[in-house]
ChimeraX commands (.cxc) that place a marker at each C-alpha (Angstrom):
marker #1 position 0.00,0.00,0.00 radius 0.5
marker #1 position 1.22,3.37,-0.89 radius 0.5
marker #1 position 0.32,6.51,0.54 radius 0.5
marker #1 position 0.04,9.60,-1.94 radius 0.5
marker #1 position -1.35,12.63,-0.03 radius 0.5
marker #1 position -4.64,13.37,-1.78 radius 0.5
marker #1 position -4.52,17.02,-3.12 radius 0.5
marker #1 position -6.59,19.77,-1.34 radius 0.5
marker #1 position -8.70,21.47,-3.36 radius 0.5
marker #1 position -8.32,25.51,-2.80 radius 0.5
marker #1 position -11.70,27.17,-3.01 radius 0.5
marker #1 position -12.12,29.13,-6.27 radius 0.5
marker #1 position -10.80,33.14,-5.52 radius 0.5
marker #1 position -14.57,34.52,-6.16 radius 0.5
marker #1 position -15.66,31.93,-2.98 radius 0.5
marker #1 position -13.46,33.64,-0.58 radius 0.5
marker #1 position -15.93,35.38,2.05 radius 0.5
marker #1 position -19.43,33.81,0.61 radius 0.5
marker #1 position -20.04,32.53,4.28 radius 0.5
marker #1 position -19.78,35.81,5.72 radius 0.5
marker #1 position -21.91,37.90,3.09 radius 0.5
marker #1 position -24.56,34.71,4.01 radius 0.5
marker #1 position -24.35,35.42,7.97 radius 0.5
marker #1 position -24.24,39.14,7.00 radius 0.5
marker #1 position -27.54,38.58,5.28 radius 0.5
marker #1 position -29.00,36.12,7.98 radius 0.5
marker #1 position -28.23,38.27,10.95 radius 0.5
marker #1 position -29.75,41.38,9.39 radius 0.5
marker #1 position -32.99,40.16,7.86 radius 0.5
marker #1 position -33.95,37.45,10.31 radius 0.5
marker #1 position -32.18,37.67,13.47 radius 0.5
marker #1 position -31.61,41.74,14.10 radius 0.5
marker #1 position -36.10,41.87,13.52 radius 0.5
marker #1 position -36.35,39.44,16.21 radius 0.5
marker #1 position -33.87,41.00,18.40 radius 0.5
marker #1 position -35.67,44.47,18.07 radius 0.5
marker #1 position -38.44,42.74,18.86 radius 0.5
marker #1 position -37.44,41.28,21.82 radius 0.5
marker #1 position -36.41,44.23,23.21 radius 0.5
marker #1 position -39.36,46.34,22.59 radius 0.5
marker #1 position -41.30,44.12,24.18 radius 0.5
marker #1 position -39.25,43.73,27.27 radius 0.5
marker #1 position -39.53,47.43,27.25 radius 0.5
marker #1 position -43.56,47.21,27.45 radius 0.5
marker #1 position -43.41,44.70,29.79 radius 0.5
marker #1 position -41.17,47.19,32.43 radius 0.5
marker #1 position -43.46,49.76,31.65 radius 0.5
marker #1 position -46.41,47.67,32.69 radius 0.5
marker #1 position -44.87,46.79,35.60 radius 0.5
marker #1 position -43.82,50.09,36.97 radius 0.5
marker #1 position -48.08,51.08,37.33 radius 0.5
marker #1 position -49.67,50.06,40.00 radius 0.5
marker #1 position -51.73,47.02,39.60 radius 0.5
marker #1 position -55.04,49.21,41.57 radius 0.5
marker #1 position -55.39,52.94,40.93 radius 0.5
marker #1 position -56.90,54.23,44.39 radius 0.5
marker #1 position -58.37,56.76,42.28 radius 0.5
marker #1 position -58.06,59.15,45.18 radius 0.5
marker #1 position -55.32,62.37,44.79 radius 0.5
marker #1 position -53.46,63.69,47.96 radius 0.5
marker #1 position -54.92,66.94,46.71 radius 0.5
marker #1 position -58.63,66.25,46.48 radius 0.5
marker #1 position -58.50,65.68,50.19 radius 0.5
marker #1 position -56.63,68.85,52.33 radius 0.5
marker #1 position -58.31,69.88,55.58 radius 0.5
marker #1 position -59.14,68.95,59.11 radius 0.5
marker #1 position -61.93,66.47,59.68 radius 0.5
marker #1 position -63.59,64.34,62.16 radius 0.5
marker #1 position -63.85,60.47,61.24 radius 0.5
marker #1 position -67.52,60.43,59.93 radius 0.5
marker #1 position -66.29,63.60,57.87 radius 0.5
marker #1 position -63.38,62.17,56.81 radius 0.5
marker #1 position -65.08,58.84,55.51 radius 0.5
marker #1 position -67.99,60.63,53.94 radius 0.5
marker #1 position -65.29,63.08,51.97 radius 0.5
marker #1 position -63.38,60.08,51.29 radius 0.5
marker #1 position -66.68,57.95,49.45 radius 0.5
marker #1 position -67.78,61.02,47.61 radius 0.5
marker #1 position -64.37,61.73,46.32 radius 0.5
marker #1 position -63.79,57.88,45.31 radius 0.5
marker #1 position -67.51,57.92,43.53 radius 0.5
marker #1 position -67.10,61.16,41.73 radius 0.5
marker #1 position -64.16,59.86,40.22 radius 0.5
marker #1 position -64.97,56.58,39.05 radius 0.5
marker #1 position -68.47,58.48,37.58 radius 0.5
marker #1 position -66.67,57.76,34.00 radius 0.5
marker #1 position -66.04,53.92,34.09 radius 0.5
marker #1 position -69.09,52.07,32.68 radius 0.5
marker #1 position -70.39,50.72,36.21 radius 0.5
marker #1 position -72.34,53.01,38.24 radius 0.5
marker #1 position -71.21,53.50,41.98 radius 0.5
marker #1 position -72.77,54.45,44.69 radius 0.5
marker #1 position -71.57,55.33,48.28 radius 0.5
marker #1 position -73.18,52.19,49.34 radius 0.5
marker #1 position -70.40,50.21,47.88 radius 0.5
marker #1 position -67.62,52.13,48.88 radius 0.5
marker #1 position -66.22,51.11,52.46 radius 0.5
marker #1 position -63.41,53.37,54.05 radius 0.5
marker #1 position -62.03,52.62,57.25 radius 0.5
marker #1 position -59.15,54.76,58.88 radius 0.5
marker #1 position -56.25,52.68,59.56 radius 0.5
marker #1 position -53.41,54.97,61.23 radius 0.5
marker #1 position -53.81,59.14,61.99 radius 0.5
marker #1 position -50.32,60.59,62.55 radius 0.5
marker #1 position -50.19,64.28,62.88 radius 0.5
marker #1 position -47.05,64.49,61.27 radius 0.5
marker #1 position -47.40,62.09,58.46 radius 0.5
marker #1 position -50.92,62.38,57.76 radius 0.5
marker #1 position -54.21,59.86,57.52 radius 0.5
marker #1 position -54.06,56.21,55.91 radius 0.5
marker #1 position -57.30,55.05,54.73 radius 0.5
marker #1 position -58.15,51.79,53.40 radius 0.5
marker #1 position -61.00,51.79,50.37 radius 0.5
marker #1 position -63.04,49.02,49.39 radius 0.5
marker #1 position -65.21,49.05,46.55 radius 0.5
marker #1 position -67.76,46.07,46.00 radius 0.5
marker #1 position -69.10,46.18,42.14 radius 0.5
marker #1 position -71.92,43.42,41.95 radius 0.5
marker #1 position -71.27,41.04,39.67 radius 0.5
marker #1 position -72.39,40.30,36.34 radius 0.5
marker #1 position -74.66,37.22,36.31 radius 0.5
marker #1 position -76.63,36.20,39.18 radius 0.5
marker #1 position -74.26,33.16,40.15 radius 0.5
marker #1 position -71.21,35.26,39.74 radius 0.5
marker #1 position -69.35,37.05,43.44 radius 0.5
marker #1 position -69.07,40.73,43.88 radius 0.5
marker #1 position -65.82,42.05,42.43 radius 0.5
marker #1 position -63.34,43.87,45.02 radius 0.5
marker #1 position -61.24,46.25,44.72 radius 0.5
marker #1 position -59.02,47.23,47.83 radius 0.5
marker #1 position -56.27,50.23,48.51 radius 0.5
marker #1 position -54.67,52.56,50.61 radius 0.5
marker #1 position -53.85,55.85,50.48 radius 0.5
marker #1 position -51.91,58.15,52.54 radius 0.5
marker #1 position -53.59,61.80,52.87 radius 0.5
marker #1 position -50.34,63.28,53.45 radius 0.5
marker #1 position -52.46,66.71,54.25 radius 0.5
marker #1 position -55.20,65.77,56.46 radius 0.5
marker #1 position -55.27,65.92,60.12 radius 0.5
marker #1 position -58.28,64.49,62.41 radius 0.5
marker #1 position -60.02,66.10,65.29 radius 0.5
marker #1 position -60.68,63.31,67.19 radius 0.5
marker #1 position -58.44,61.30,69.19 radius 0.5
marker #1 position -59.09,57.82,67.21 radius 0.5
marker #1 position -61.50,56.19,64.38 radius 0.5
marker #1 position -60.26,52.53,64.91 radius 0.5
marker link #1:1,2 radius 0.2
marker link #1:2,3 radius 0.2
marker link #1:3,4 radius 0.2
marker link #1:4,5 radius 0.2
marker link #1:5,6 radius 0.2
marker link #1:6,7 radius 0.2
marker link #1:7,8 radius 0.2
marker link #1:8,9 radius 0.2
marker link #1:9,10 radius 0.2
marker link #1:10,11 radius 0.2
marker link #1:11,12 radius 0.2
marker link #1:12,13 radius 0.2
marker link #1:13,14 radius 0.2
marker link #1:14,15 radius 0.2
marker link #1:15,16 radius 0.2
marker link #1:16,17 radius 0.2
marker link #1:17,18 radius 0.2
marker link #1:18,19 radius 0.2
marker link #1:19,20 radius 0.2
marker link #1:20,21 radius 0.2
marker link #1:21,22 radius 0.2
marker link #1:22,23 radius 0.2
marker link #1:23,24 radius 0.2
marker link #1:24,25 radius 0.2
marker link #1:25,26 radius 0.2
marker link #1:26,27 radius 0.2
marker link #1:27,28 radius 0.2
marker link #1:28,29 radius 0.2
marker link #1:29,30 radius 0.2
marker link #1:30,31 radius 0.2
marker link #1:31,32 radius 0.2
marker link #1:32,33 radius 0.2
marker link #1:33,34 radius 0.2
marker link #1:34,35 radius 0.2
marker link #1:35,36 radius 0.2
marker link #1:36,37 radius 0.2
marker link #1:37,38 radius 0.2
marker link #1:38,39 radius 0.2
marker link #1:39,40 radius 0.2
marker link #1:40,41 radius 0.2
marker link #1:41,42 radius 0.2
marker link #1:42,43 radius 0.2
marker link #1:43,44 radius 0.2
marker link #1:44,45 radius 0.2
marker link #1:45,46 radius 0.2
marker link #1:46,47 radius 0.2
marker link #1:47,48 radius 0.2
marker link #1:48,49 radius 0.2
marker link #1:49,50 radius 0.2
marker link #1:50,51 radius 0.2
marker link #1:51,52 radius 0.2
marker link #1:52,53 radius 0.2
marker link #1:53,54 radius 0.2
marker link #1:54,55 radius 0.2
marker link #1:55,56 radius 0.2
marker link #1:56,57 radius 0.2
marker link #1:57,58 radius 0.2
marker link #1:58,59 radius 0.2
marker link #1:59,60 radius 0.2
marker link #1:60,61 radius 0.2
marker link #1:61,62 radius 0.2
marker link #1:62,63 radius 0.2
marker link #1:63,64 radius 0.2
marker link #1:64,65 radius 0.2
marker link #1:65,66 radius 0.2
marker link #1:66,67 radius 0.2
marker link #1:67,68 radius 0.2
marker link #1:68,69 radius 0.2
marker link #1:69,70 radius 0.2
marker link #1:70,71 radius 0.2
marker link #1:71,72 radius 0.2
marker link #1:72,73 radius 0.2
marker link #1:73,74 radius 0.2
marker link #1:74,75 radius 0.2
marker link #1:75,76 radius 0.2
marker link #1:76,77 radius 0.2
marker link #1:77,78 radius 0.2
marker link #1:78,79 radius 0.2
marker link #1:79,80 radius 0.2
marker link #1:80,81 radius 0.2
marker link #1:81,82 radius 0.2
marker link #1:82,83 radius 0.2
marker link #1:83,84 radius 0.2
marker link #1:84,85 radius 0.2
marker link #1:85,86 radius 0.2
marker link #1:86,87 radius 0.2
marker link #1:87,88 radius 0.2
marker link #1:88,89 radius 0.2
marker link #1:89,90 radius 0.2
marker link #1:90,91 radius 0.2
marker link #1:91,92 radius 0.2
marker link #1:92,93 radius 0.2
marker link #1:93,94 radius 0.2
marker link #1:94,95 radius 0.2
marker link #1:95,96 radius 0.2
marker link #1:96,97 radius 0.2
marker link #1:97,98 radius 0.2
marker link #1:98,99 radius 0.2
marker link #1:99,100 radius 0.2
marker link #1:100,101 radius 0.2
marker link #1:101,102 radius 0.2
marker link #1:102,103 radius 0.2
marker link #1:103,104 radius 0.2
marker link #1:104,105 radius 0.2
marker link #1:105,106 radius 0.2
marker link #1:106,107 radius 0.2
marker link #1:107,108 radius 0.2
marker link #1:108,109 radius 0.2
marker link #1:109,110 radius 0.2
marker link #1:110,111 radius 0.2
marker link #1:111,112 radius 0.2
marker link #1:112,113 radius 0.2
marker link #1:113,114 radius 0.2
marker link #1:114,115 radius 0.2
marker link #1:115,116 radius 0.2
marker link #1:116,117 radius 0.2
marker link #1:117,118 radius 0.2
marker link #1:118,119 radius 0.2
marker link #1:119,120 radius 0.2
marker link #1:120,121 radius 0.2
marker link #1:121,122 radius 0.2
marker link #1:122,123 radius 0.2
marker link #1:123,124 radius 0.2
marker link #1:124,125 radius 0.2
marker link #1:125,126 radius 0.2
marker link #1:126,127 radius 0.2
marker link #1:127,128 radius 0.2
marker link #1:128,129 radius 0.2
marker link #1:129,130 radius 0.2
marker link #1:130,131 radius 0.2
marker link #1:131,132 radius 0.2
marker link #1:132,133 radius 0.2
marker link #1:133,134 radius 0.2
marker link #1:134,135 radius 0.2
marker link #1:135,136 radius 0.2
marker link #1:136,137 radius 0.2
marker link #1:137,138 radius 0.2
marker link #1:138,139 radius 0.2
marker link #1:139,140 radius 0.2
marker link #1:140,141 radius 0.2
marker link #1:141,142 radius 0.2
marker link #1:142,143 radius 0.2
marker link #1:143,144 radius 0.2
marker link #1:144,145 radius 0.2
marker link #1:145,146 radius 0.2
view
């Protein structure tokens, strides 16, 4: 037996750098779309995340003054149903329940809201929404509303 080395064929000069110009072409028409893609939507996903999941609906503005507790939670219902008025379902004070959960003088009120929407069919529960807000500019003339 008699070994000849078997001759290497060179690629042909006009070959040189075909595979590149191919992953040139790959990476920008199918993989750089994706990529965008990818990232935009991890972009909407950060922004969705940053909002809270319940808007109390209640500003620190819309509620400035001295109260006592059955003025405080009557201010508090009327300001919660005048501002969901626009949303579809109607509201009424009745199913809005505010209890005062902390009165600091130098912090301000935190009130708890919960807001009971009856449900849609007659076998369906009452949806409930709950959430607390600070009323950074409120103080209370009683000693307690617990």
């Amino acid at each position: 037996m008699s070994s000849t080395p078997v001759p290497v064929r060179a690629c042909p000069r006009d070959q040189r750098g075909a595979a590149a110009v191919e992953a040139a072409l790959v990476i920008s028409f199918l993989l750089f779309p994706i990529l965008v893609g990818v990232v935009k939507f991890g972009f909407l996903i950060w922004d969705q995340q940053k909002q809270p999941p319940y808007d109390a609906r209640i500003a620190p503005s819309e509620i400035i003054g001295r109260f006592d507790c059955a003025q405080l939670v009557d201010r508090v219902k009327t300001t919660v149903v005048n501002n969901v008025a626009a949303l579809d379902t109607p509201l009424s004070a009745d199913s809005v329940v505010v209890d005062v959960v902390e009165a600091t003088p130098s912090v301000g009120v935190l009130v708890e809201v919960e807001i009971r929407l009856p449900a849609g069919s007659a076998a369906g529960s009452p949806v409930v929404a709950e959430a607390a807000s600070r009323l950074s500019h409120v103080t209370l003339t009683t000693e307690t509303c617990m």
